[in-house]
TORKOL-4160 file (C-alpha; in steps of 0.2 Angstrom, whole numbers, padded with zeros to 4 digits, m for minus):
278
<pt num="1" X="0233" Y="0043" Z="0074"/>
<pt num="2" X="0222" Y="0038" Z="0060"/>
<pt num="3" X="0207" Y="0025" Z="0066"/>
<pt num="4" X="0201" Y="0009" Z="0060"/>
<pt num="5" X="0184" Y="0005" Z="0053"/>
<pt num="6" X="0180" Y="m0010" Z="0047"/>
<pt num="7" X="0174" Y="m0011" Z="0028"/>
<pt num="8" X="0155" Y="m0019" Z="0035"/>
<pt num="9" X="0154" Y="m0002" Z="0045"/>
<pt num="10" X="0158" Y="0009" Z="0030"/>
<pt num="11" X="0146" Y="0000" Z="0019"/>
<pt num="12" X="0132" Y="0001" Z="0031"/>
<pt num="13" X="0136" Y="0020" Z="0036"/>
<pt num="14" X="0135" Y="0023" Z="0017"/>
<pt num="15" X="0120" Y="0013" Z="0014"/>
<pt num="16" X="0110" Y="0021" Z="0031"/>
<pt num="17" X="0116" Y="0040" Z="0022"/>
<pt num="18" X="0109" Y="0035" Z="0004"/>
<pt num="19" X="0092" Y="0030" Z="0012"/>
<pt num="20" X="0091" Y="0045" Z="0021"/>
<pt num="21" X="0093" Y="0054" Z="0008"/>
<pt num="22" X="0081" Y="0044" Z="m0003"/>
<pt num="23" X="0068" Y="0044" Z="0008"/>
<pt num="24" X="0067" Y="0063" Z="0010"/>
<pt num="25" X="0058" Y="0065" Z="m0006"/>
<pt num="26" X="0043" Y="0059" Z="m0011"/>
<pt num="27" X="0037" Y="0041" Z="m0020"/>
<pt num="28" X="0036" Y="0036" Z="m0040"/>
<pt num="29" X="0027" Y="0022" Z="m0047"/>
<pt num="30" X="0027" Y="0012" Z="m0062"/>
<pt num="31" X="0015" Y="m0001" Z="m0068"/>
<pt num="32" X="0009" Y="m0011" Z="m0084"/>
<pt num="33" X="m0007" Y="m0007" Z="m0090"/>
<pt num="34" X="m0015" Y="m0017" Z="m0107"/>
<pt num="35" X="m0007" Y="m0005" Z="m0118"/>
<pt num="36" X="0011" Y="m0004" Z="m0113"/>
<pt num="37" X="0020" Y="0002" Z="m0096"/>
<pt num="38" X="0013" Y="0018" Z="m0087"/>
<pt num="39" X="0025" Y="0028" Z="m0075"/>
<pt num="40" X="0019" Y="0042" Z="m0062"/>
<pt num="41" X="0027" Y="0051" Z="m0049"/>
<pt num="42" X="0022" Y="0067" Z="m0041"/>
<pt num="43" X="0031" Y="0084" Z="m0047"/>
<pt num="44" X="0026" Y="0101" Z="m0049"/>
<pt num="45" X="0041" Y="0105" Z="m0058"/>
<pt num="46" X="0038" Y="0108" Z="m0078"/>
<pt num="47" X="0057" Y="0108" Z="m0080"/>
<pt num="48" X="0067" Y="0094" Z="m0072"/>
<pt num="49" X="0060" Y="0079" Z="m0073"/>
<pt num="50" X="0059" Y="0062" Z="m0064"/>
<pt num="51" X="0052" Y="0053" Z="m0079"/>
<pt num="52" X="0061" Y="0053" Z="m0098"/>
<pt num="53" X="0065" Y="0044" Z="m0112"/>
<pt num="54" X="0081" Y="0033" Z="m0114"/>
<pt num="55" X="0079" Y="0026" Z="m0131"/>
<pt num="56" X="0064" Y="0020" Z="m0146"/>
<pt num="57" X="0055" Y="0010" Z="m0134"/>
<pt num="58" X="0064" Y="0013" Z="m0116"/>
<pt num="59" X="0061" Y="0024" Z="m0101"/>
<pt num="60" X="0068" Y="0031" Z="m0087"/>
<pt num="61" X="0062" Y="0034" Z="m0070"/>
<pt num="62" X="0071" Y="0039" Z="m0053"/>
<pt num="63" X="0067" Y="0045" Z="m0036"/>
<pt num="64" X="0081" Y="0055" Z="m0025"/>
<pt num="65" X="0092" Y="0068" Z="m0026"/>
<pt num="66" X="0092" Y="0078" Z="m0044"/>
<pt num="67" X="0106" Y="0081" Z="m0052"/>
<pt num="68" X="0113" Y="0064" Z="m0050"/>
<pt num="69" X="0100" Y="0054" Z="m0057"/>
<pt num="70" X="0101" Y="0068" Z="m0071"/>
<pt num="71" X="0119" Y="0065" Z="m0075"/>
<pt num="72" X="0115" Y="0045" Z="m0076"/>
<pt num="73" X="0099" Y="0048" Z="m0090"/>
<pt num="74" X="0112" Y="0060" Z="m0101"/>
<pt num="75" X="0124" Y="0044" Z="m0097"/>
<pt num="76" X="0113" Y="0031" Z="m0100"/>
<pt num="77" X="0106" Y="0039" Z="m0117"/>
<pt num="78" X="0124" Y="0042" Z="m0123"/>
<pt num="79" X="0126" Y="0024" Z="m0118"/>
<pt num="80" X="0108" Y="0018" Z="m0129"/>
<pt num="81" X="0115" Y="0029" Z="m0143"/>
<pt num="82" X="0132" Y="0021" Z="m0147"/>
<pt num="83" X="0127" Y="0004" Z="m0144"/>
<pt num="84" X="0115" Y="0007" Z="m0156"/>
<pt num="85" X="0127" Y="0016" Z="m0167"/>
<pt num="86" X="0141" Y="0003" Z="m0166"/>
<pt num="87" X="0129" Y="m0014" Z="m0167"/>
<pt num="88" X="0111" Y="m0011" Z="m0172"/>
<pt num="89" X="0096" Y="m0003" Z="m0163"/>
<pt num="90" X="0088" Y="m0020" Z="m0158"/>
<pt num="91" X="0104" Y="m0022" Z="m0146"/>
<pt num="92" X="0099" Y="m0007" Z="m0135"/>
<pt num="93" X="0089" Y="m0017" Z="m0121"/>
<pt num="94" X="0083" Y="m0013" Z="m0105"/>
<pt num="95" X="0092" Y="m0027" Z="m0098"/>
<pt num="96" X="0109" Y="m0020" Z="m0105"/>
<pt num="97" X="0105" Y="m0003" Z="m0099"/>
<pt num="98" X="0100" Y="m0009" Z="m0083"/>
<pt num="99" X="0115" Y="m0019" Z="m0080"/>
<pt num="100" X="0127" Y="m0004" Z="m0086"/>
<pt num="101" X="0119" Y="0007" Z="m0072"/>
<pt num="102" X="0122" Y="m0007" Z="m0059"/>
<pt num="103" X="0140" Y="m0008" Z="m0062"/>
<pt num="104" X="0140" Y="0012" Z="m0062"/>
<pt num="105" X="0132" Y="0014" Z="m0044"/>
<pt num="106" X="0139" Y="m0002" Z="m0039"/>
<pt num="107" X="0156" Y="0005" Z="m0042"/>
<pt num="108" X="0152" Y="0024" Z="m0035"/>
<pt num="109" X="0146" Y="0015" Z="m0020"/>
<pt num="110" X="0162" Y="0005" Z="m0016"/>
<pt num="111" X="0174" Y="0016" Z="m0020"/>
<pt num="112" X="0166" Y="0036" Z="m0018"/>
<pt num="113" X="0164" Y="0043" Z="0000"/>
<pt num="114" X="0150" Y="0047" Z="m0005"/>
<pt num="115" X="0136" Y="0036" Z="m0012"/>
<pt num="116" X="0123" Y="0042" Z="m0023"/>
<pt num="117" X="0106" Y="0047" Z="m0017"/>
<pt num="118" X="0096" Y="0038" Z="m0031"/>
<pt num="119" X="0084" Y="0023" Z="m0035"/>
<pt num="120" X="0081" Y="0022" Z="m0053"/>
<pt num="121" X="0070" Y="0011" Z="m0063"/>
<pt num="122" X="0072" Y="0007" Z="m0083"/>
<pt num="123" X="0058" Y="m0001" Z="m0094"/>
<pt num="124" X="0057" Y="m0006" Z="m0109"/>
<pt num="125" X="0039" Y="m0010" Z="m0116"/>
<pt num="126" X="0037" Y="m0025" Z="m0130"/>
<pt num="127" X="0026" Y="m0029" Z="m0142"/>
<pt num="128" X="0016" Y="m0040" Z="m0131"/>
<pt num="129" X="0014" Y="m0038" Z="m0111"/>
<pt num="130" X="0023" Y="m0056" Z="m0111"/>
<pt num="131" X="0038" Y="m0047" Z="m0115"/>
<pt num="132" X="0039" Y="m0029" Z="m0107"/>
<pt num="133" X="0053" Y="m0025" Z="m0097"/>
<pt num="134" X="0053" Y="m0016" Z="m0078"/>
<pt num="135" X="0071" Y="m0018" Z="m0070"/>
<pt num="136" X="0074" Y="m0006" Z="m0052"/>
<pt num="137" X="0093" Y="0000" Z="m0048"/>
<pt num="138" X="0096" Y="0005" Z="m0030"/>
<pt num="139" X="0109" Y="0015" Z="m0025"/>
<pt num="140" X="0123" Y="0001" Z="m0023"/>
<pt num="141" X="0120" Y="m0007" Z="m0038"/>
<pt num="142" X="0107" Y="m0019" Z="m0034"/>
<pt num="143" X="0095" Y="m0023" Z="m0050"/>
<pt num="144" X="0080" Y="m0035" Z="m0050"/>
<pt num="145" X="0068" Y="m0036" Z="m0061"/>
<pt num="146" X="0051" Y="m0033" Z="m0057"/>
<pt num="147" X="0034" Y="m0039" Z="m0063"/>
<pt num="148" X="0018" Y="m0027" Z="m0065"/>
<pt num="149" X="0022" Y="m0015" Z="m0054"/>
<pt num="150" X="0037" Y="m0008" Z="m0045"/>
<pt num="151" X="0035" Y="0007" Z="m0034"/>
<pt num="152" X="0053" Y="0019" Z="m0028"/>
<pt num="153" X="0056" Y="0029" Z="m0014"/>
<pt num="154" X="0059" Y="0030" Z="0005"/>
<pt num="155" X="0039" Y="0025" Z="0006"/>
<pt num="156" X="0042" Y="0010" Z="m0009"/>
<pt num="157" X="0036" Y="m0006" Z="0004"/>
<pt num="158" X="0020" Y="0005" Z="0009"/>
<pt num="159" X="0017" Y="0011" Z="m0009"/>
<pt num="160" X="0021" Y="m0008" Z="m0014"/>
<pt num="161" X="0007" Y="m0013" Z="m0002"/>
<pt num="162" X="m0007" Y="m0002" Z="m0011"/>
<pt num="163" X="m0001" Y="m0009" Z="m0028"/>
<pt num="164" X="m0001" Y="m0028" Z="m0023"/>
<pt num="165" X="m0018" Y="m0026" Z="m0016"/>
<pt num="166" X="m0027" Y="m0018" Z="m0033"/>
<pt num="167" X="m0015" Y="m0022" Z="m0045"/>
<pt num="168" X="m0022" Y="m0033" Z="m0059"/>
<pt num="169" X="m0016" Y="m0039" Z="m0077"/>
<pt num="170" X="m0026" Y="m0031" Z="m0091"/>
<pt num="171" X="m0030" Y="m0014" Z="m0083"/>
<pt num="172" X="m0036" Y="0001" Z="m0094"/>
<pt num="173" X="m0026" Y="0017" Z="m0093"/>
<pt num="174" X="m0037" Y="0023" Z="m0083"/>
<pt num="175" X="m0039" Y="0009" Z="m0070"/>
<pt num="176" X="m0020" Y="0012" Z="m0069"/>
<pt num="177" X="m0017" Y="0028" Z="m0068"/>
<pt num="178" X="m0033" Y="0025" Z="m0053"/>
<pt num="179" X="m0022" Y="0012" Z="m0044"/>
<pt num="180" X="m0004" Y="0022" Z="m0045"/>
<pt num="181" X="m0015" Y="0038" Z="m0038"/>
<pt num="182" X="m0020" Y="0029" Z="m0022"/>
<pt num="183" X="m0004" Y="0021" Z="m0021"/>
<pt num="184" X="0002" Y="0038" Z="m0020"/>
<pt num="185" X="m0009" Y="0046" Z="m0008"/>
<pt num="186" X="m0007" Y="0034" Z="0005"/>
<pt num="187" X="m0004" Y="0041" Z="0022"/>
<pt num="188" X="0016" Y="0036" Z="0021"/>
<pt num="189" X="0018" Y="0046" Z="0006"/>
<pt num="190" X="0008" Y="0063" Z="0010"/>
<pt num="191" X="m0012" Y="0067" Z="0012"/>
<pt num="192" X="m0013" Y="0067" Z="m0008"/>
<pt num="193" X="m0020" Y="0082" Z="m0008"/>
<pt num="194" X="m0009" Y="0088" Z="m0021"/>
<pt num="195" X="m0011" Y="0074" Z="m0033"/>
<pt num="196" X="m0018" Y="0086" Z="m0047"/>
<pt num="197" X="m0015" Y="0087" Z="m0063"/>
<pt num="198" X="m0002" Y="0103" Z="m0060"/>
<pt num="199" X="0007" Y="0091" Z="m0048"/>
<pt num="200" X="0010" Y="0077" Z="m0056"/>
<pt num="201" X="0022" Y="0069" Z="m0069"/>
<pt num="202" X="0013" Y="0055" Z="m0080"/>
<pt num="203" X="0019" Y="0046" Z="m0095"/>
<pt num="204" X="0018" Y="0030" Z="m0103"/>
<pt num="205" X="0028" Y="0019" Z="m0115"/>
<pt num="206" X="0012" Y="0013" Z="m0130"/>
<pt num="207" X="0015" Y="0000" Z="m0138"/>
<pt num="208" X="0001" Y="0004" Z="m0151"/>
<pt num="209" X="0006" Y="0016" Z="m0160"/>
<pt num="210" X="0021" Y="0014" Z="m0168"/>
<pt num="211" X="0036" Y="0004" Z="m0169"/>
<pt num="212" X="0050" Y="0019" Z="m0164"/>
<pt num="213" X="0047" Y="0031" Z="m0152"/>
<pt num="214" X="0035" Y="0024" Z="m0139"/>
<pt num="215" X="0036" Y="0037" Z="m0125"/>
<pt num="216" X="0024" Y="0051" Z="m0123"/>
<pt num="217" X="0022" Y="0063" Z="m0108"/>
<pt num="218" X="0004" Y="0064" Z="m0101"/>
<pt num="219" X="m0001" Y="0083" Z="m0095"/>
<pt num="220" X="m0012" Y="0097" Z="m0100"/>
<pt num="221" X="m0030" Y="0093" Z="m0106"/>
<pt num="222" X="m0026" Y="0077" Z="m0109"/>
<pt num="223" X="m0021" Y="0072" Z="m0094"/>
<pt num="224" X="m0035" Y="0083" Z="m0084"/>
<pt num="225" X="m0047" Y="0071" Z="m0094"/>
<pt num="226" X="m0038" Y="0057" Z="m0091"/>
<pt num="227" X="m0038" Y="0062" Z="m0073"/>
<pt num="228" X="m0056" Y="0063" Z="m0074"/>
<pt num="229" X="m0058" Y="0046" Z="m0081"/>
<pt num="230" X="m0052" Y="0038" Z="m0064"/>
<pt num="231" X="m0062" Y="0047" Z="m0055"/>
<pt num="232" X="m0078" Y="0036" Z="m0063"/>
<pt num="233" X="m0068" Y="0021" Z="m0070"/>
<pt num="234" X="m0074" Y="0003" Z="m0062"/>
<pt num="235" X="m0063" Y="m0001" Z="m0050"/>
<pt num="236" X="m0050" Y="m0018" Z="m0057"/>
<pt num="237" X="m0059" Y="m0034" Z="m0050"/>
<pt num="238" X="m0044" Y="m0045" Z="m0039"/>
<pt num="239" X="m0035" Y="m0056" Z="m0047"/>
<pt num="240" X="m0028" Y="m0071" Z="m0035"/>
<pt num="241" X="m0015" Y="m0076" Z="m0049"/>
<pt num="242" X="m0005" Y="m0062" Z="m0040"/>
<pt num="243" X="0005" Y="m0048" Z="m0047"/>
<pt num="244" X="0016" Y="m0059" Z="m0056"/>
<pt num="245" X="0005" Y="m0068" Z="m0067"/>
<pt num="246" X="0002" Y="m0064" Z="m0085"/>
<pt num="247" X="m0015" Y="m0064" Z="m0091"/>
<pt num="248" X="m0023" Y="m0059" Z="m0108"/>
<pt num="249" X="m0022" Y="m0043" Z="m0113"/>
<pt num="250" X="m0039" Y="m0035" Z="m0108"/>
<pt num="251" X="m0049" Y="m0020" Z="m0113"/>
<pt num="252" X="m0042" Y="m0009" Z="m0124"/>
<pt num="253" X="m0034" Y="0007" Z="m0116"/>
<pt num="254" X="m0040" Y="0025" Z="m0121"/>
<pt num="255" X="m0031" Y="0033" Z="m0134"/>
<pt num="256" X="m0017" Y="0045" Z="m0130"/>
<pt num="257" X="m0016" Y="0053" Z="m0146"/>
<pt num="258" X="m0003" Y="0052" Z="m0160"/>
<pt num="259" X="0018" Y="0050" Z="m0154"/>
<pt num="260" X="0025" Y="0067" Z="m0157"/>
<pt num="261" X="0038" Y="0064" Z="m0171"/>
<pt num="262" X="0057" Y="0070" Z="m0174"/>
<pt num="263" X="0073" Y="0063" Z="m0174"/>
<pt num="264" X="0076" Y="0045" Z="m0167"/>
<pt num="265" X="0083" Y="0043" Z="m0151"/>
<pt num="266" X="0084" Y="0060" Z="m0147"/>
<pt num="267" X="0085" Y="0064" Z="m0127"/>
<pt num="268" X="0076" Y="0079" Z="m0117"/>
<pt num="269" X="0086" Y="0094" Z="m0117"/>
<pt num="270" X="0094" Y="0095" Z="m0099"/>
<pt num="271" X="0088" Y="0108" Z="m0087"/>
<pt num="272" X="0096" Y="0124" Z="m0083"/>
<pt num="273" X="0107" Y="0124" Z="m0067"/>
<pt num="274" X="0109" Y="0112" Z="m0054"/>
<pt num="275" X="0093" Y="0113" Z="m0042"/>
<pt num="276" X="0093" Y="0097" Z="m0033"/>
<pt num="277" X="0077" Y="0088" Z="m0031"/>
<pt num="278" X="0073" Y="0076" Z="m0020"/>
């Protein structure tokens, strides 16, 4: 005899299951610095990664399990690719993309017995801080658009907290990188001990450097010195207009060197196998 369960329990036994699931893994960050949109999350992996490029000036970063944020970015940059094939590059948005993910988990959610185990987030950096884009995708379909910071995971509010309390407009890429970092290490999200530069994933969407092609990954040298930068970089004074305000544009962040060049709009190979990360 087959048994009835109303619809409200089976949306929230598959809400509680994706949380779970989410909060397992560890915490990612993202936040806008005076040059453009910076996004961190801690991975040791050199191979799959939690932090990509979707499209010229739009990235992609997600928390959960692996293989299925994987198959939305290869989804979402076949998405990017023919819209801007079909119409013309300027209408490949982060808002569009954003919403297009939404109605992807929103419909895997309702009708899948199984939800996905993903939070995602898509940004879009403009040619002014006035006009960057963060939007965060849970795993029903939920999008809101965040402003300054946004922080993903199972530990997100207490991340969220750290942010909000040394988050200001303006900030160097070092007094970013500085405040994701102790975001990061708080006690929710692990002892930080292996916030090093091995361990972590970095990158950033520069709005200074050219017109295509915004993304660049942080690591190696560069990042080791980066790294070394926070460690003696004056800490950002409050700002009381809160993390929604926007300010003037402020010192000028350090240079990360010149945009590797290629072919436009072309995505990161996918990884080998299906290791699932969370």
């Amino acid at each position: 005899m087959p048994f009835y369960v109303s619809p409200e329990q089976v949306m929230k036994d598959k809400a509680d299951y994706a949380r779970k699931g989410i909060a397992r893994g560890r915490s990612g960050v993202v936040l806008q610095y005076a040059g453009g949109i910076l996004m961190v999350a801690p991975n040791p992996s050199r191979a799959l990664h939690k932090i990509s490029e979707i499209y010229d000036r739009i990235a992609f970063a997600a928390v959960g399990r692996y293989n299925e944020y994987e198959n939305l970015r290869k989804a979402g940059v076949t998405y990017a690719d023919v819209t801007g094939y079909q119409f013309d590059r300027h209408d490949v948005t982060a808002r569009g993309i954003a919403n297009w993910y939404a109605q992807m988990l929103g419909q895997i959610f309702t009708e899948s017995n199984k939800p996905f185990e993903v939070e995602i987030i898509v940004a879009e950096v403009g040619e002014s801080a006035d006009s960057d884009q963060i939007y965060r995708i849970t795993y029903d379909g939920s999008v809101t658009e965040e402003q300054g910071f946004v922080a993903v995971g199972g530990q997100a509010d207490q991340l969220a907290t750290v942010l909000k309390e040394r988050y200001t407009d303006g900030m160097s890429l070092s007094q970013a990188l500085a405040v994701a970092l102790a975001a990061l290490a708080a006690p929710a999200n692990g002892d930080g001990s292996d916030l090093t530069a091995a361990h972590l994933e970095v990158a950033v969407l520069d709005r200074s450097h050219r017109t295509h092609r915004t993304f660049r990954r942080l690591e190696g040298d560069r990042l080791e010195a980066l790294l070394a930068e926070t460690r003696t970089a004056p800490e950002a004074p409050a700002d009381d207009s809160g993390p929604g305000a926007t300010g003037p544009a402020g010192s000028a962040s350090p240079d990360i060197g010149p945009v590797a060049t290629g072919p436009e709009s072309v995505p990161d190979p996918p990884p080998e196998g299906g290791t699932s990360e969370t």
